[in-house]
C-alpha positions, 0 to 999 in steps of 0.5 A: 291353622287348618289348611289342608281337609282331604288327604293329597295322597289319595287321587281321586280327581279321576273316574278310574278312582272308583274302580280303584278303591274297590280294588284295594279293599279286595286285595286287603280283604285277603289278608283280613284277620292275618298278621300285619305285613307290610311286604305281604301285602306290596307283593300282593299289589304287584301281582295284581299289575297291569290289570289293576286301576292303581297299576303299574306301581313302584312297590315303593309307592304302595305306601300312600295305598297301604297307609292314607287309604285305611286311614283317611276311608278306613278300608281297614284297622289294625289290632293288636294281638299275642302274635302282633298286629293283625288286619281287619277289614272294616264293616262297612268296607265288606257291605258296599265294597266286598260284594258282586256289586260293590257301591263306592257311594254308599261306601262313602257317604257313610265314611266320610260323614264320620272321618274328622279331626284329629284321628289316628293319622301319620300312625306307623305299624311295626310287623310282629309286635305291638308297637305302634308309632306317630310320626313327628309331623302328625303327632304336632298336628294332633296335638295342636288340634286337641289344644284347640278342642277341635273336633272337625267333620269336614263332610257335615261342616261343608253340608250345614255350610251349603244348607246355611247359604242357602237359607241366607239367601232364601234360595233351594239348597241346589242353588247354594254354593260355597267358596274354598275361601270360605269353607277354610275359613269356617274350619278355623272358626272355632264357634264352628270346628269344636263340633262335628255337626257344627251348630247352622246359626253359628255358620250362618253368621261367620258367612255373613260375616265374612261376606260383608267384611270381605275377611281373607284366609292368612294361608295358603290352603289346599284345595283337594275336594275331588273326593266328595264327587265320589259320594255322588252328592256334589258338585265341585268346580273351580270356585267352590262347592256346590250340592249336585243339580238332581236330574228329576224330582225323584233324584231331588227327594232322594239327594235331598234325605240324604243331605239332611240324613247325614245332618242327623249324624251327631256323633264325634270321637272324643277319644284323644281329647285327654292325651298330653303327649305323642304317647297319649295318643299311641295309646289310644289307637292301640286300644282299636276306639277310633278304628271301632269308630271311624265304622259306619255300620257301627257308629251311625244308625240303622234308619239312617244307613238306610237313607243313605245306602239307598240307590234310588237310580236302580229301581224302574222308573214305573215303581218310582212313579216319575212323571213322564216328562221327567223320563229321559229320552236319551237312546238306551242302546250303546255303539260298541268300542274297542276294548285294550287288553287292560282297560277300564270301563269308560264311562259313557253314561249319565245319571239321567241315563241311568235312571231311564236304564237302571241295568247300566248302574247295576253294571257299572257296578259289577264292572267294580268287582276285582274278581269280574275285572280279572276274568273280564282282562283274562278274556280279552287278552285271549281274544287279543291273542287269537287276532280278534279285536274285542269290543264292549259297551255299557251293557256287553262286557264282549263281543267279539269276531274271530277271524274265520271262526264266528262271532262271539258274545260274552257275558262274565259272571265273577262267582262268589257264593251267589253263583247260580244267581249270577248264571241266571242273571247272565243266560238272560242279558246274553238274549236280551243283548243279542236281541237288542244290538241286533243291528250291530252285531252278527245274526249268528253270534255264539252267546257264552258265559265266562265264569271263574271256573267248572261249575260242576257242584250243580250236576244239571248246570252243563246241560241246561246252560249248553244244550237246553238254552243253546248257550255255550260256557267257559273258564280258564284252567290254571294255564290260563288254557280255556275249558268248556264243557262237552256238551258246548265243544262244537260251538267253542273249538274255534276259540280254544287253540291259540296258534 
């Protein structure tokens, strides 16, 4: 009996969970090709706190982040090697996840199509060998779901379980819904859950069976499907499961290939349909099949992945052709708020929102980078510190007003190999910024760029940045004591002595 689809240790119920994952594969990240430590690595964690969305932590508790997020998202897998076990981030983590702008939907749409039962769950690793462990509970689990023949994808049963509804009921499939009741039925269908991509007249009769019989589930079942929001395809509400409302008819041609991309994913891994026992299985894993597998950029394929890692909402809506009563109306300038010394981007905005301002999805999304969130905190305490009382909007990561000493507007850029990119980026939102919020901020604002540290590999940088664009920049030294160029002092002494 099938009760539970989705892990209860990962909680993703809120809109910090975002932020959240994508910072967890940047701590992961640093530890790729590395030895397997578990120590290592709760070290790490901790270190990250309190600027982190999954901080303050009990080192203890890093236990679902270390084990349930590998194995239910496959941030990473682990390998054995001459010296032991060896941490690999995934492909698919490093594309959408490790980048300026990390996309958490594309991230999961691609791995959750492909997560099913049964898996490499419940596994433990011990540092400095090869050996690997299934714990009790989840190698009866497995093997009872490899006595059945179950191969469940619970994204592609609930997706042809959506498309199904709606057909039955001759309706788009933006109408359809399905209960909780229902989705739990239909994985312990076994003309449904032996197959990946479950046969759609197959679930078409189970639904109208059940409706027409009123049949119950016998069991308690949980219902933990806040996870699907985030692959920014559903809409999930007390009663069931439903395929989000698209917001123009762009958003709908879009959703709408994705939701059929994904119904073209046939693949299933079939590697532990042999095993006869709990070694069976550790064997298994061992040999890094499931882990290959369970890899979007590796299993599915390239026309697809390109359906679904599209992101329609960032191209102009001129280039996209939407009519003009399709195009929002809502204001595209944002009243500044508080920011706390740690805190996370609030969500002010709508998909509707977004696509008349697609800027703010690029933002949003760049506000995800571990590396922009820790400059980004770095700066704000610092204000905090000097009396100033930094404030922020969808599109300005800063803005702040120095006692007696000016205003200052900033915008941080994380670095990475694309730096020079990101200045350019940054020089023209600090203008435009300035420019639009006019009206709320100080005609005298100071425009500065944070960056990670002393750009000097470009000898031209300082000048043009400071003295040709009148833009001032800076970085904190290993103190955490602000530097700025000379050319830009004048301008930047006011913030540089904390009293």
């Amino acid at each position: 009996m099938i009760t539970d689809l989705f892990s209860h240790k990962i909680h993703s119920s809120g809109n910090e969970w975002a932020d959240k994952v994508v910072e967890l594969a940047s701590v992961f990240n640093e530890f790729d090709g590395e030895l397997y430590n578990r120590k290592d690595i709760e070290n790490k964690l901790l270190s990250i706190s309190p600027r982190a969305a999954f901080a303050p932590r009990d080192a203890s508790k890093f236990r679902d982040e270390i084990s349930a997020y590998p194995a239910y998202l496959g941030l990473y897998h682990l390998l054995p090697s001459a010296k032991g076990w060896r941490i690999f981030i995934s492909k698919t983590t490093k594309a959408f996840l490790l980048k300026e702008e990390p996309d958490v939907g594309s991230f999961m749409r691609l791995q959750m199509a492909l997560f099913q039962y049964p898996n490499g769950m419940g596994v433990a690793y011990k540092s400095g060998t090869n050996k690997v462990r299934i714990q009790a509970n989840a190698r009866k689990r497995t093997l009872e779901l490899l006595k059945d023949k179950i191969h469940l994808s619970p994204l592609r049963m609930i997706i042809q379980s959506l498309v199904a509804d709606a057909e039955i009921r001759s309706m788009s499939i933006f109408d359809s819904h399905v209960t909780f009741e229902e989705v739990f039925l239909l994985s312990n269908n076994n003309k449904v859950n032996r197959s990946a991509l479950p046969d759609r007249d197959e679930i078409k009769k189970a639904l109208k069976n059940y409706r027409k019989t009123n049949i119950r589930f016998k069991s308690h079942y949980e219902r933990r499907f806040h996870i699907l929001n985030h692959t920014e395809m559903f809409s999930i509400t007390n009663g069931g499961i439903s395929f989000r409302k698209p917001c123009n008819s762009i958003d709908e041609k879009d959703l709408a290939e994705k939701i059929f991309s994904i119904l073209k994913i046939n693949s299933q891994f079939s590697g532990f349909d042999n095993a006869k026992n709990g070694n069976d299985i550790e064997n298994e894993i061992i040999t890094g099949a499931w882990a290959k597998y369970f890899d979007g950029i590796n299993t599915i394929s390239a026309d697809l992945i390109s359906v679904l890692a599209a992101d329609i909402v960032s191209i102009p809506s001129d280039k996209l052709k939407i009519p003009k009563d399709e195009i929002s109306s809502e204001v595209k300038t944002y009243s500044l708020t508080d920011r706390k010394e740690y805190s996370i981007p609030r969500q002010e905005y709508t998909r509707k929102s977004e696509f008349a301002d697609p800027e703010i999805t690029r933002i949003k999304k760049q506000r995800r980078n571990l590396a922009h969130k820790l400059l980004l905190d770095k700066m704000s305490s610092y204000l905090i510190k000097l009396g100033a009382e930094p404030k922020e909007n969808p599109h300005i990561d800063l803005y702040a007003e120095i006692p007696s000493d000016g205003a200052y507007l900033f915008e941080v850029k994380s670095g990475g190999e694309n730096l020079l990119d990101q200045i350019r980026k940054g020089i023209s939102q600090l203008y435009e910024y300035r420019f639009r919020y006019k009206d709320i901020i100080r005609r005298d604002t100071t425009l500065c760029l944070v960056v990670p540290d002393d750009p000097d590999a470009i000898p031209w940088l300082h000048e043009y940045i400071c003295v040709d664009r009148n833009i001032c920049m800076c970085w904190f030294d290993k103190e955490e004591k602000i530097i700025f160029p000379n050319e830009c002092k004048d301008k930047m002494e006011a913030i540089s002595i904390i009293g």
